[in-house]
PDB file of the backbone (N, CA, C, O) and the ligand in Angstrom, with CONECT records:
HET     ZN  A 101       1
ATOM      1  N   UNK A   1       0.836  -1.209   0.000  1.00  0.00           N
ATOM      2  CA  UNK A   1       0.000   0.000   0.000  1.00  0.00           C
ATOM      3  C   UNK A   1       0.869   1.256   0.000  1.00  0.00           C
ATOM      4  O   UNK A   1       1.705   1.415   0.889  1.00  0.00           O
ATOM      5  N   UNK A   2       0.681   2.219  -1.046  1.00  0.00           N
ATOM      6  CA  UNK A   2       1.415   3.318  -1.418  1.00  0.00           C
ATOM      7  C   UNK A   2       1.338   4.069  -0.002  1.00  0.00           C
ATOM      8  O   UNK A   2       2.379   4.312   0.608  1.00  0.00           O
ATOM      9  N   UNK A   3      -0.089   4.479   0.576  1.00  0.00           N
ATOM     10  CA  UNK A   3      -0.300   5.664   1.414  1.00  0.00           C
ATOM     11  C   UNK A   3       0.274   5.111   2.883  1.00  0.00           C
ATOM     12  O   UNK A   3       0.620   5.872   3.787  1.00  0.00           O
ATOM     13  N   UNK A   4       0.317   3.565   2.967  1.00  0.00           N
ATOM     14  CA  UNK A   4       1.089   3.231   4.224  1.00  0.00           C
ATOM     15  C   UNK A   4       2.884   3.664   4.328  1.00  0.00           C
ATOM     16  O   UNK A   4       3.552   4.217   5.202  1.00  0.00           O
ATOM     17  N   UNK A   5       3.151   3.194   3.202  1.00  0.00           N
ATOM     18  CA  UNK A   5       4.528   3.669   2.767  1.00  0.00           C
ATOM     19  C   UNK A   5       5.273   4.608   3.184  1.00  0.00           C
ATOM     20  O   UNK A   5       6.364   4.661   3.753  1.00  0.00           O
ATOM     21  N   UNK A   6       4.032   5.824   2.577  1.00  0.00           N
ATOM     22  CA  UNK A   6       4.375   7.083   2.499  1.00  0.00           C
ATOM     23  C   UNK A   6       4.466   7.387   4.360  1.00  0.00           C
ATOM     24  O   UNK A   6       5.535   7.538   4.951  1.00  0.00           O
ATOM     25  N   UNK A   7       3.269   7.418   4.945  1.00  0.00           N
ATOM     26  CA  UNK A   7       3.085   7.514   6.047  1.00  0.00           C
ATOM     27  C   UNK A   7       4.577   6.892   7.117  1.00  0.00           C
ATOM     28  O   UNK A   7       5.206   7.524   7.965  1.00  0.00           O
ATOM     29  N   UNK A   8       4.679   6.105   6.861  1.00  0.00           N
ATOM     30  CA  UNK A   8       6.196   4.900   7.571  1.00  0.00           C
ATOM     31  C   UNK A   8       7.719   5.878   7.405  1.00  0.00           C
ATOM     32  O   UNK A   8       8.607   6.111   8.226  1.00  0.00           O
ATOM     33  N   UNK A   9       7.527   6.336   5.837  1.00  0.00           N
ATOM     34  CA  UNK A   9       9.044   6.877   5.551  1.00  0.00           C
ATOM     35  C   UNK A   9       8.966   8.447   6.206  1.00  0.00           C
ATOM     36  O   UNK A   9      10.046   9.034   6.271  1.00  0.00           O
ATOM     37  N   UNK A  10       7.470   9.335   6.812  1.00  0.00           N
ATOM     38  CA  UNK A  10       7.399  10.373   7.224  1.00  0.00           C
ATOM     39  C   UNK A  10       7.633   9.837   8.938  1.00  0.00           C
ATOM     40  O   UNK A  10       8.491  10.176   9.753  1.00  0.00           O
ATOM     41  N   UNK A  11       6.905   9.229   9.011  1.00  0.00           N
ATOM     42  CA  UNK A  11       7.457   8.650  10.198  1.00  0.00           C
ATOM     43  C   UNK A  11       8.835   8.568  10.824  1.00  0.00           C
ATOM     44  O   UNK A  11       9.255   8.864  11.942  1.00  0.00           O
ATOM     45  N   UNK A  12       9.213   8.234  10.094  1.00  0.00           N
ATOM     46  CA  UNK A  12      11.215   7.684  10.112  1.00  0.00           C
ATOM     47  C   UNK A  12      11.848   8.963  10.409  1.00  0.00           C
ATOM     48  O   UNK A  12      12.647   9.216  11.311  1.00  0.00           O
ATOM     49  N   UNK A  13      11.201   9.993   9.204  1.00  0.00           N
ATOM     50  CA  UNK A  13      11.851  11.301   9.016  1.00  0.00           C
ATOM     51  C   UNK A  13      12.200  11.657  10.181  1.00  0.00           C
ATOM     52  O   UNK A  13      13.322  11.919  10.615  1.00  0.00           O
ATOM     53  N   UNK A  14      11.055  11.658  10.753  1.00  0.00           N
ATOM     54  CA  UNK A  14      10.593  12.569  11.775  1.00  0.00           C
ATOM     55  C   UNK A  14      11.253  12.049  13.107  1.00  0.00           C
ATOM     56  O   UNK A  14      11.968  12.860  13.696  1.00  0.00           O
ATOM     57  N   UNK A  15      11.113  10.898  13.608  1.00  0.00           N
ATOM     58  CA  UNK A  15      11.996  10.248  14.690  1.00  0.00           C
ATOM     59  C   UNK A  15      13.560  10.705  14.549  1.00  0.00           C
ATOM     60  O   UNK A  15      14.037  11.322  15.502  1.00  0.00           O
ATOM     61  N   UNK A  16      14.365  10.444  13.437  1.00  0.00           N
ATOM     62  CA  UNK A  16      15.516  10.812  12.913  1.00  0.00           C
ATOM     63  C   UNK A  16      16.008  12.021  12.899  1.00  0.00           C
ATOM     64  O   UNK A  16      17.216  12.232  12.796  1.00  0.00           O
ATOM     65  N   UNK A  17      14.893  13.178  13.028  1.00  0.00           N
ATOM     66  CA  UNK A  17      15.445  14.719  13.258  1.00  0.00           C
ATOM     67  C   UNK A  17      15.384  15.068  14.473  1.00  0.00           C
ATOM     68  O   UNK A  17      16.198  15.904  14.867  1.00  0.00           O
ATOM     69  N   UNK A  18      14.344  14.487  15.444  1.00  0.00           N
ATOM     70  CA  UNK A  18      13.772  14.616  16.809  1.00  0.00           C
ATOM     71  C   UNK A  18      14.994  14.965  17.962  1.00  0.00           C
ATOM     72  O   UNK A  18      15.778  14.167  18.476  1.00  0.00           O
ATOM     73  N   UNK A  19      14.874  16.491  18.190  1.00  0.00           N
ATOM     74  CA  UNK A  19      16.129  16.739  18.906  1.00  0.00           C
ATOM     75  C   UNK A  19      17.633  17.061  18.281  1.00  0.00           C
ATOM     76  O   UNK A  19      18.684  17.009  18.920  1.00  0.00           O
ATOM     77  N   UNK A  20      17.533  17.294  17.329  1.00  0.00           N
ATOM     78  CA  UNK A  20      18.733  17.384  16.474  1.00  0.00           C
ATOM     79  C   UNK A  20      18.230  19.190  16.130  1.00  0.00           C
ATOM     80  O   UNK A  20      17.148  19.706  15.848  1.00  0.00           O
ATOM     81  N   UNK A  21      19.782  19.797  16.352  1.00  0.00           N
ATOM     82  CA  UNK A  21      19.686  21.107  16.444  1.00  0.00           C
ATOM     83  C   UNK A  21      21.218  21.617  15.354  1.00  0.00           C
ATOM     84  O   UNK A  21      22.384  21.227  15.406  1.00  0.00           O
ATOM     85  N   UNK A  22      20.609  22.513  14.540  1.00  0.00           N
ATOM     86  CA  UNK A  22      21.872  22.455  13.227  1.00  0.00           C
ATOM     87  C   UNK A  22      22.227  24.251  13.212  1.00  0.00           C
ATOM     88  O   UNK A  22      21.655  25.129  12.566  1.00  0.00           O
ATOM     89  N   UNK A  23      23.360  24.363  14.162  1.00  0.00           N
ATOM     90  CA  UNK A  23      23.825  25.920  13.990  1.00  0.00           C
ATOM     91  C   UNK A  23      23.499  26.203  12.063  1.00  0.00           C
ATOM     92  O   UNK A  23      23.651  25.643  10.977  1.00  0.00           O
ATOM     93  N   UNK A  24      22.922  27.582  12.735  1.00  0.00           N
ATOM     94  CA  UNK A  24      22.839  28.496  11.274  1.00  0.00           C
ATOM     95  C   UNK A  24      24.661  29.332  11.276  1.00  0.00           C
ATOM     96  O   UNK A  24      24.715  30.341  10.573  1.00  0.00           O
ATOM     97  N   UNK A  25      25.564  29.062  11.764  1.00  0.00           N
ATOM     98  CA  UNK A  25      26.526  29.417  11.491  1.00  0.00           C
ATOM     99  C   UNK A  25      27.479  28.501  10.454  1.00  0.00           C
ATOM    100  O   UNK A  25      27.836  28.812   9.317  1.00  0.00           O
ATOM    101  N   UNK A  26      27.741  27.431  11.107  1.00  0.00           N
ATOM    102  CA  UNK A  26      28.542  26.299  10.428  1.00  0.00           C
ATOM    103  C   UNK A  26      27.432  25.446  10.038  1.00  0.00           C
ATOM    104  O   UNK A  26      27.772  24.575   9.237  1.00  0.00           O
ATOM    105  N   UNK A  27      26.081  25.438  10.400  1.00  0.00           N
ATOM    106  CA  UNK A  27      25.666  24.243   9.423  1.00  0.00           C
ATOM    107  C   UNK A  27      25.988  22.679  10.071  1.00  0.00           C
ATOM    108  O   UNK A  27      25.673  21.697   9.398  1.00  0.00           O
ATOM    109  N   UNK A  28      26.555  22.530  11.254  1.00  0.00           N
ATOM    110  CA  UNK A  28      26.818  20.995  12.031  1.00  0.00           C
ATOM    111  C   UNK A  28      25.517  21.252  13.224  1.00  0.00           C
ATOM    112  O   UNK A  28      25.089  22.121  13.985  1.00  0.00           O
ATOM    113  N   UNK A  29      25.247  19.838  12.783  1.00  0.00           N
ATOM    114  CA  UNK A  29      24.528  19.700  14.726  1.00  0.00           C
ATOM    115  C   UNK A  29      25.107  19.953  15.951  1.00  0.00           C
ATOM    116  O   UNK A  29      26.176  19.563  16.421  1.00  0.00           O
ATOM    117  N   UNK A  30      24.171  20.723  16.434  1.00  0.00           N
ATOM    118  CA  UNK A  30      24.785  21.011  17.774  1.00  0.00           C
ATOM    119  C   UNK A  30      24.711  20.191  18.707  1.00  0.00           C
ATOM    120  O   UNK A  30      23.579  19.864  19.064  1.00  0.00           O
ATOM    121  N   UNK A  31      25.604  19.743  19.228  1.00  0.00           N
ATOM    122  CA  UNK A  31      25.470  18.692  20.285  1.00  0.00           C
ATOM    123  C   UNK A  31      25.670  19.252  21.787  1.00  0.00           C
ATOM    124  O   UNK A  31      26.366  20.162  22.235  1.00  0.00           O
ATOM    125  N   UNK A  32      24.614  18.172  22.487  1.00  0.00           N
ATOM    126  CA  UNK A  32      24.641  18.653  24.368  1.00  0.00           C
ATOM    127  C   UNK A  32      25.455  17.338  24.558  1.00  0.00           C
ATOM    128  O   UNK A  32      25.441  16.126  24.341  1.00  0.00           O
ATOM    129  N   UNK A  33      26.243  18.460  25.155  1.00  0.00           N
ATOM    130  CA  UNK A  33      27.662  17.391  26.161  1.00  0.00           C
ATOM    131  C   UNK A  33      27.747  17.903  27.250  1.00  0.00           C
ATOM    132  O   UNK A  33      27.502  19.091  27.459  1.00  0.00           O
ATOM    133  N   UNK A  34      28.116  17.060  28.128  1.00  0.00           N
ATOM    134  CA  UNK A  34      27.491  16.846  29.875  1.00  0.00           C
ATOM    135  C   UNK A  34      29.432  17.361  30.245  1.00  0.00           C
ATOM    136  O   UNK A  34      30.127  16.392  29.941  1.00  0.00           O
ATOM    137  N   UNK A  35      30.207  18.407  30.710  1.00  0.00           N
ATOM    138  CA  UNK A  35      31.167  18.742  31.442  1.00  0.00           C
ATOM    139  C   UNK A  35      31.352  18.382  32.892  1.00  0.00           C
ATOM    140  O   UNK A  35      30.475  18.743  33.677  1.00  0.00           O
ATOM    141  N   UNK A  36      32.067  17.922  33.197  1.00  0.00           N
ATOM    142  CA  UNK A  36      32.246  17.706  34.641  1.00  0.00           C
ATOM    143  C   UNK A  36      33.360  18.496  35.261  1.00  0.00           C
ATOM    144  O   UNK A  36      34.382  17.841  35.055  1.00  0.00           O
ATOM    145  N   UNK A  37      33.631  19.506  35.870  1.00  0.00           N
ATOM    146  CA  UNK A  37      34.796  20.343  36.200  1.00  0.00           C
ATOM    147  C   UNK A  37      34.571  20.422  37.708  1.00  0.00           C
ATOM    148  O   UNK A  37      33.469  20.352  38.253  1.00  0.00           O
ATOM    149  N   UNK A  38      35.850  20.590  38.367  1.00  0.00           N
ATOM    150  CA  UNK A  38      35.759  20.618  39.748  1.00  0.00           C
ATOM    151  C   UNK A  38      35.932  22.252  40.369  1.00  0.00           C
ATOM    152  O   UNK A  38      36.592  23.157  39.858  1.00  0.00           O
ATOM    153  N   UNK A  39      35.254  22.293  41.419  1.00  0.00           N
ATOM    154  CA  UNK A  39      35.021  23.546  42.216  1.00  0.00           C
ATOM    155  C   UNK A  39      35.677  23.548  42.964  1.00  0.00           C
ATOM    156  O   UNK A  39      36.040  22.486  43.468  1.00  0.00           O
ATOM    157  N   UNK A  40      36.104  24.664  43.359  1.00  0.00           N
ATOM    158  CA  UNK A  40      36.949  24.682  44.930  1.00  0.00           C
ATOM    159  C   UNK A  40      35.994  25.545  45.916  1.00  0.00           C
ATOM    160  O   UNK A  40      35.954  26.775  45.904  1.00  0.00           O
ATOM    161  N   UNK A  41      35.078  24.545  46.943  1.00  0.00           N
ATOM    162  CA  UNK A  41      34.519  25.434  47.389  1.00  0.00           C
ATOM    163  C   UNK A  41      35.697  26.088  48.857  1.00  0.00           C
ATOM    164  O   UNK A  41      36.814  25.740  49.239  1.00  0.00           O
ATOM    165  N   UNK A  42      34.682  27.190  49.329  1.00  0.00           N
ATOM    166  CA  UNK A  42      34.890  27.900  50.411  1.00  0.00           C
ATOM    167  C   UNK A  42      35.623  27.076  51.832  1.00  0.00           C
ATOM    168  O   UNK A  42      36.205  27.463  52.846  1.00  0.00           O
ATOM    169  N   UNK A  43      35.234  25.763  51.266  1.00  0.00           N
ATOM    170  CA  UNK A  43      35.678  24.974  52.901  1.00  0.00           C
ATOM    171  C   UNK A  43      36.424  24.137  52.405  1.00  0.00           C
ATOM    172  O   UNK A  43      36.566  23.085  53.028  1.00  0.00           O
ATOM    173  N   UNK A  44      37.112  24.320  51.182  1.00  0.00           N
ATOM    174  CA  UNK A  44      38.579  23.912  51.134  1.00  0.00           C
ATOM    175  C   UNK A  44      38.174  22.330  50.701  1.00  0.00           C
ATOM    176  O   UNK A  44      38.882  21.394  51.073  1.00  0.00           O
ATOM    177  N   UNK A  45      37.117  22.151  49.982  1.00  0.00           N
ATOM    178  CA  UNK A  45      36.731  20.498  49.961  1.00  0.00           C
ATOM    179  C   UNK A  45      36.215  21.109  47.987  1.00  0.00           C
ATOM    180  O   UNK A  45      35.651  22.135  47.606  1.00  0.00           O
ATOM    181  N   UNK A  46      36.725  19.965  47.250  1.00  0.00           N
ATOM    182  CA  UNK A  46      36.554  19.786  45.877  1.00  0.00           C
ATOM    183  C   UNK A  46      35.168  19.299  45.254  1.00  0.00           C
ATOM    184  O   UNK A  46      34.719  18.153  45.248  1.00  0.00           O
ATOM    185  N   UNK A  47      34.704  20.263  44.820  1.00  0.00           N
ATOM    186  CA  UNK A  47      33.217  19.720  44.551  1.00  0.00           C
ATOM    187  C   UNK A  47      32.726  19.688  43.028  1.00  0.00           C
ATOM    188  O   UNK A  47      32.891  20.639  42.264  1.00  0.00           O
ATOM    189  N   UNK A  48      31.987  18.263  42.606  1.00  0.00           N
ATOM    190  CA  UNK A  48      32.164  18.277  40.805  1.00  0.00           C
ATOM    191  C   UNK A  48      31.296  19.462  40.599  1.00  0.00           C
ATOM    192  O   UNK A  48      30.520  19.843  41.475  1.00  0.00           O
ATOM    193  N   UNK A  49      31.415  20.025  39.496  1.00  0.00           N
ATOM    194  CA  UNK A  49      30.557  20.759  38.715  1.00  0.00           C
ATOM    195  C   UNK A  49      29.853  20.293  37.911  1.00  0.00           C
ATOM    196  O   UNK A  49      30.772  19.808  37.250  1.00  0.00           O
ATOM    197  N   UNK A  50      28.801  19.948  37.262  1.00  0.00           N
ATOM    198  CA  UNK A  50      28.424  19.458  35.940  1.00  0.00           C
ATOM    199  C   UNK A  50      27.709  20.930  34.952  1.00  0.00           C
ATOM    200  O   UNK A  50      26.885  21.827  35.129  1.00  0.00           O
ATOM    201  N   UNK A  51      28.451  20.547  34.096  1.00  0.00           N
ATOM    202  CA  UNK A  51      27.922  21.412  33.089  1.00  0.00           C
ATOM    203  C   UNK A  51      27.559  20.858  31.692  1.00  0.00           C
ATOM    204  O   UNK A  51      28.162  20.030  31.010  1.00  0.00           O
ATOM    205  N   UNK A  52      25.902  21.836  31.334  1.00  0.00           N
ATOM    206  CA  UNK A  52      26.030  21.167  29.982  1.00  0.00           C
ATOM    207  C   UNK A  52      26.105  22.392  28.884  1.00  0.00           C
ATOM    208  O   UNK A  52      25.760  23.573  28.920  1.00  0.00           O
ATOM    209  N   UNK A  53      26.668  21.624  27.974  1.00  0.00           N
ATOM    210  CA  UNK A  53      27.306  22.580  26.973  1.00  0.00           C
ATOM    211  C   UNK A  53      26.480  22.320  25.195  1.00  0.00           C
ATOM    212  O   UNK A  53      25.857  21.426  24.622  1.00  0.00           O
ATOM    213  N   UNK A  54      26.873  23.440  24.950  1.00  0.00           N
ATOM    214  CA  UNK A  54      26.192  22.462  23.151  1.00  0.00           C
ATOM    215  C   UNK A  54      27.154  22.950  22.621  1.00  0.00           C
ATOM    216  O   UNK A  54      27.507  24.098  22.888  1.00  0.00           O
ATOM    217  N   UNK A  55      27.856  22.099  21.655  1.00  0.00           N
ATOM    218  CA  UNK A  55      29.184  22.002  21.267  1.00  0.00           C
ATOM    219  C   UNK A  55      28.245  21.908  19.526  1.00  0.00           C
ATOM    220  O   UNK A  55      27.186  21.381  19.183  1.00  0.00           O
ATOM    221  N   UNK A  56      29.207  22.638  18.862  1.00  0.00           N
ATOM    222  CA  UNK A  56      28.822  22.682  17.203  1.00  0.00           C
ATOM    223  C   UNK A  56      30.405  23.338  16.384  1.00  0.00           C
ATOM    224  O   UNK A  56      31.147  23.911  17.182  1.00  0.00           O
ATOM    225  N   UNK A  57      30.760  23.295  15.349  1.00  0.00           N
ATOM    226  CA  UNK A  57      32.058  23.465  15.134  1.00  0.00           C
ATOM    227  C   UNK A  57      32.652  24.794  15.238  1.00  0.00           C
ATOM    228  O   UNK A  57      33.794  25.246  15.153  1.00  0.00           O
ATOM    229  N   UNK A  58      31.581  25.226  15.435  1.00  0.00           N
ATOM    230  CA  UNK A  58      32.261  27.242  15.842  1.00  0.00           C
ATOM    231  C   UNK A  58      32.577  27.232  17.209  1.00  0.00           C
ATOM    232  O   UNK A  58      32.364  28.433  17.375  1.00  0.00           O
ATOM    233  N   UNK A  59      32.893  26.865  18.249  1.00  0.00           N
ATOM    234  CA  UNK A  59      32.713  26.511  19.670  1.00  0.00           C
ATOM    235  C   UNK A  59      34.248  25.000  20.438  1.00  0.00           C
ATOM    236  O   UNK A  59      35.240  25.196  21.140  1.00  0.00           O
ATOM    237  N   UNK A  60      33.611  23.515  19.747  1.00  0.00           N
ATOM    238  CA  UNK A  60      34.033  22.686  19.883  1.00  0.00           C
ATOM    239  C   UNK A  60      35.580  22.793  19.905  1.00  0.00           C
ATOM    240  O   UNK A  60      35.819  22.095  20.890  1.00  0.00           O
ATOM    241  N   UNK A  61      36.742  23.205  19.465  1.00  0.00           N
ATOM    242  CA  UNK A  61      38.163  23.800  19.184  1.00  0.00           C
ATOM    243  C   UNK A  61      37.934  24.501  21.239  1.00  0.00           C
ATOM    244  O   UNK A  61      38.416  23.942  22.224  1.00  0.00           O
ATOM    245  N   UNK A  62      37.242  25.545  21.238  1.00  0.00           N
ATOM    246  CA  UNK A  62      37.621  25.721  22.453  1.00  0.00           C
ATOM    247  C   UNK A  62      37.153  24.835  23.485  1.00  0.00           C
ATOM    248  O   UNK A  62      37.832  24.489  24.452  1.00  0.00           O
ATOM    249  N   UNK A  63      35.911  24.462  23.236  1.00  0.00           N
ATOM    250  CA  UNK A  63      35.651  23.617  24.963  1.00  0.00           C
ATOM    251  C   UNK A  63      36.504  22.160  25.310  1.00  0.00           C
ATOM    252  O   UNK A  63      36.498  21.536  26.371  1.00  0.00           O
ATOM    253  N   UNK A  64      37.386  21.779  23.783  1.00  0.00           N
ATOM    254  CA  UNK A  64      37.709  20.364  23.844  1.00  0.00           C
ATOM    255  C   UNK A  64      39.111  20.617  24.072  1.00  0.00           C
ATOM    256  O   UNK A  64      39.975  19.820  23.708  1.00  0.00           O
ATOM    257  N   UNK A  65      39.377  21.752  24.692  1.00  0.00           N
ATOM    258  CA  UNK A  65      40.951  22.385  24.860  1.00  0.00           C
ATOM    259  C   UNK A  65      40.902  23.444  26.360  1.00  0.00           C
ATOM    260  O   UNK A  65      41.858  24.062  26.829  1.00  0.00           O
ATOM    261  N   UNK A  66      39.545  23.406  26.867  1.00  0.00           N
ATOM    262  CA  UNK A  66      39.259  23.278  28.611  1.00  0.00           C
ATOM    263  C   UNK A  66      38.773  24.490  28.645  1.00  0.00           C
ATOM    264  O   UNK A  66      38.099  24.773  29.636  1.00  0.00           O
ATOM    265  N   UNK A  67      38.997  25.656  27.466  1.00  0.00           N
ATOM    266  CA  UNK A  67      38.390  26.932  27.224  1.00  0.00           C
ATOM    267  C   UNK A  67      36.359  27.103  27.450  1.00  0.00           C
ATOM    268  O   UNK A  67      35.679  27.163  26.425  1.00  0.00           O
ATOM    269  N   UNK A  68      35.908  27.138  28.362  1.00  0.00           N
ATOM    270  CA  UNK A  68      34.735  27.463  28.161  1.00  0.00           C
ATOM    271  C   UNK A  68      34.196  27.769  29.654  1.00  0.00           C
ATOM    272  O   UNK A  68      33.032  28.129  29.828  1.00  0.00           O
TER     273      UNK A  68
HETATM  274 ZN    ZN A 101      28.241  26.523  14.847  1.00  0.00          ZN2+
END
């Protein structure tokens, strides 16, 4: 059946873009990446940070070189 077809391959499309984010600068997906950096708090005790970041190729050069 043609109209099931059709319906299945819009389907697909659509799962396949879901969450996918494409800088209008460079044109790459932007990706969320989870940072973990440590704090120095006030009482002298090391505490993780988590950070999330969206990394795309105008960006990625600095955060993958500790810049961010
Ligand atoms: Zn970009």
């Amino acid at each position: 059946m043609a109209k099931g077809k059709t319906f299945a391959a819009k389907l697909a499309h659509e799962i396949s873009t879901h969450g996918k984010v494409i800088c209008p600068v460079c044109n790459t997906e932007i990706k969320r990446v989870k940072l973990i950096t440590c704090k120095k708090s006030k009482a002298d005790s090391w505490a993780p940070n988590y950070l999330f970041k969206k990394i795309c190729k105008c960006n990625e050069q600095d955060i993958l070189s500790g810049k961010y």
